[in-house]
C-alpha positions in Angstrom: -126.6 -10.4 124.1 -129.4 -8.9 126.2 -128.6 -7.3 129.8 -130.7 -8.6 132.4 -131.8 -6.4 136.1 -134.0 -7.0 138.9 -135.2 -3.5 140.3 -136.5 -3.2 143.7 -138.5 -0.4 144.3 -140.2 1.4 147.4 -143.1 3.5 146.7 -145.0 5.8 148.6 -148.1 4.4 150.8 -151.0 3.5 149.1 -149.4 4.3 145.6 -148.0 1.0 144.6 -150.7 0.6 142.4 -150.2 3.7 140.7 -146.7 3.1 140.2 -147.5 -0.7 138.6 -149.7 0.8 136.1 -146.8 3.1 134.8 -144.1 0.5 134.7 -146.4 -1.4 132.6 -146.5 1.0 130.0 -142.8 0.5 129.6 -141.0 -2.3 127.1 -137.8 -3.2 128.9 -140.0 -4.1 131.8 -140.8 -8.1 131.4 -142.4 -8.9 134.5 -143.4 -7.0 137.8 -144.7 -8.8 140.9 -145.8 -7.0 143.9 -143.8 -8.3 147.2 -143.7 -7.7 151.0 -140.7 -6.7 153.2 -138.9 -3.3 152.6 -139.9 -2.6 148.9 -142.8 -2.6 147.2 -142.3 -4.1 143.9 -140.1 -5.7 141.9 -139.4 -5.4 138.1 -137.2 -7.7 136.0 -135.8 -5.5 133.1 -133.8 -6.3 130.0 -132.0 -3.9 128.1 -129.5 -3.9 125.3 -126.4 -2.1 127.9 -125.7 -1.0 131.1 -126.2 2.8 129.6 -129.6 2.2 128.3 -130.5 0.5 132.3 -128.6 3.7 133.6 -130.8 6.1 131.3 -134.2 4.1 132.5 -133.3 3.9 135.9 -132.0 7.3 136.4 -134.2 9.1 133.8 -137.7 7.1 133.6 -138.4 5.7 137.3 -137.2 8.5 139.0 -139.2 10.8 137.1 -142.1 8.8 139.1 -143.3 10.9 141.7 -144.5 8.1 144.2 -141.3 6.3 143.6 -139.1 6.8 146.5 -136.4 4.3 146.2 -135.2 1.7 143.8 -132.0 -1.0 144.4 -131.1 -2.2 140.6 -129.2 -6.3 140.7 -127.9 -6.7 137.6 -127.5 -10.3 136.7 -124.3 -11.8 136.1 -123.4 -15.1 134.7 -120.4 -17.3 136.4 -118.9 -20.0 134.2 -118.1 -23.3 136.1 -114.8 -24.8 135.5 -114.7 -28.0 135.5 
């Protein structure tokens, strides 16, 4: 089963586009939308763990220089009862 995250991230002015051309270079990333209000963008990721979303958080967008700040929501799922 496949981990799904939304990634906000705040870039630096006048570099968002910059930024969207890198993230869509990489594979976990399924779709990016550009958005108003306090960050930038917003990514939806899928990865196989919470280590490999960890490793491409921490190592991969914040090795993006005009990346300042990102806010990672994984997504849960909540079983009814009935």
């Amino acid at each position: 089963m496949s981990l799904k995250a939304y990634i906000l991230i705040n870039t630096q002015i006048g570099k968002t586009s910059d930024v969207l051309k890198q993230l869509k270079e990489m594979g976990e990333i399924r779709h990016l939308d550009v958005i108003m209000g306090p960050y930038d963008i917003i990514a939806q990721v899928e990865t196989d763990s919470h280590d490999s979303l960890s490793q491409i958080v921490m190592q991969r967008l914040q090795a993006i220089d005009a990346i300042k700040h990102t806010m990672t929501c994984t997504v849960v799922t909540i079983e009814q009862q009935v």
